[in-house]
C-alpha positions in Angstrom: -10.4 -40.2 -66.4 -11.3 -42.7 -63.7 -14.3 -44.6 -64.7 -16.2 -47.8 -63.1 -14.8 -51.7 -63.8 -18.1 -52.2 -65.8 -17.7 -48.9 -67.7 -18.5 -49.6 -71.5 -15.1 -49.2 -73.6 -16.3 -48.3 -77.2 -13.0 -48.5 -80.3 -10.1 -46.3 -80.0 -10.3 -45.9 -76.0 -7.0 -45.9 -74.2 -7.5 -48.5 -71.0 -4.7 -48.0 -68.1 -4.4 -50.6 -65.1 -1.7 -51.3 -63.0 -1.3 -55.1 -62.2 1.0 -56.0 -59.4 2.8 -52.7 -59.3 3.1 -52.5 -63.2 1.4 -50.5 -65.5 -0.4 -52.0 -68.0 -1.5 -49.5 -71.2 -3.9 -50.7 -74.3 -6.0 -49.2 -76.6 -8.8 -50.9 -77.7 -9.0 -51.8 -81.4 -12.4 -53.9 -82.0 -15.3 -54.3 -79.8 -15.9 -58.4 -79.4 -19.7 -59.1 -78.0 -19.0 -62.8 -77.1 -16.0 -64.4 -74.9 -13.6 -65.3 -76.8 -10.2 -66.8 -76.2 -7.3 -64.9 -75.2 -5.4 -65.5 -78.3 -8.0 -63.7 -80.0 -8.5 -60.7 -77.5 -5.3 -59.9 -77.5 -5.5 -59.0 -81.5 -8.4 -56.7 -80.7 -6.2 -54.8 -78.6 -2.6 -52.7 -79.0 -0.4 -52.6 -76.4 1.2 -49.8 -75.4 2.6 -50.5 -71.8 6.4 -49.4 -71.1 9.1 -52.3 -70.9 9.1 -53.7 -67.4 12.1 -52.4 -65.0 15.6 -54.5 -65.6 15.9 -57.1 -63.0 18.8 -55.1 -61.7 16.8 -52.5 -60.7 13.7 -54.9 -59.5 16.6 -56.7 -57.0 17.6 -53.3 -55.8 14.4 -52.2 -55.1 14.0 -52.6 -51.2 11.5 -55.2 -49.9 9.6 -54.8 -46.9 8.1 -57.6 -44.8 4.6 -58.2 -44.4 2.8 -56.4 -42.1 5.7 -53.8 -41.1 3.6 -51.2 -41.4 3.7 -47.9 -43.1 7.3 -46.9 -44.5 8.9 -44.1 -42.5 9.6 -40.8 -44.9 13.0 -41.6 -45.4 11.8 -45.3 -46.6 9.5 -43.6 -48.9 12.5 -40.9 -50.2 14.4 -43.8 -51.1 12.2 -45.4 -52.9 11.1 -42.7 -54.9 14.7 -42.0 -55.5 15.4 -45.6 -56.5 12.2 -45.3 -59.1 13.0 -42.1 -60.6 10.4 -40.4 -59.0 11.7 -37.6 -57.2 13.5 -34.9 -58.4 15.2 -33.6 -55.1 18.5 -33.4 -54.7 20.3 -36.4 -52.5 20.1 -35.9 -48.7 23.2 -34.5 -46.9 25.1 -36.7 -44.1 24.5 -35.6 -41.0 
């Protein structure tokens, strides 16, 4: 469920945010009602977030400049091939 930034998380709520193209997952264990330092947030929460790619894959991942627009279809195919995304078979030469 999508909910506001300054939604209220109560104990036992499973937060999601992706950060920089990675998803981030934790559930939050204890409620703090002060700032604290991050040291200590980080023991109020469990982390559940899947391993980061393998560089291997992070260097194969095309790269497109800034401001090149929207990527064509095929662009996009690729990519979702190259991320495990898409299920279809691979195209045939033409």
């Amino acid at each position: 469920m999508a909910v506001k930034p300054a939604h209220q998380v109560k104990a036992g709520d499973e937060v999601r945010v992706r950060i920089s193209g990675l998803e981030r997952i934790v559930i939050v264990e204890q409620i703090i009602t002060k700032r604290v330092g991050a040291a200590i947030a980080a023991q109020c929460l469990i982390d559940k977030s899947p391993p980061p790619p393998a560089p291997e894959i992070v260097a194969a991942m095309p790269r497109r400049d800034r401001g090149a627009g929207r990527p064509t279809k095929r662009e996009r195919r690729e990519t979702d091939r190259l991320l495990g995304r898409d299920d279809s078979p691979p195209p045939h030469d033409e």
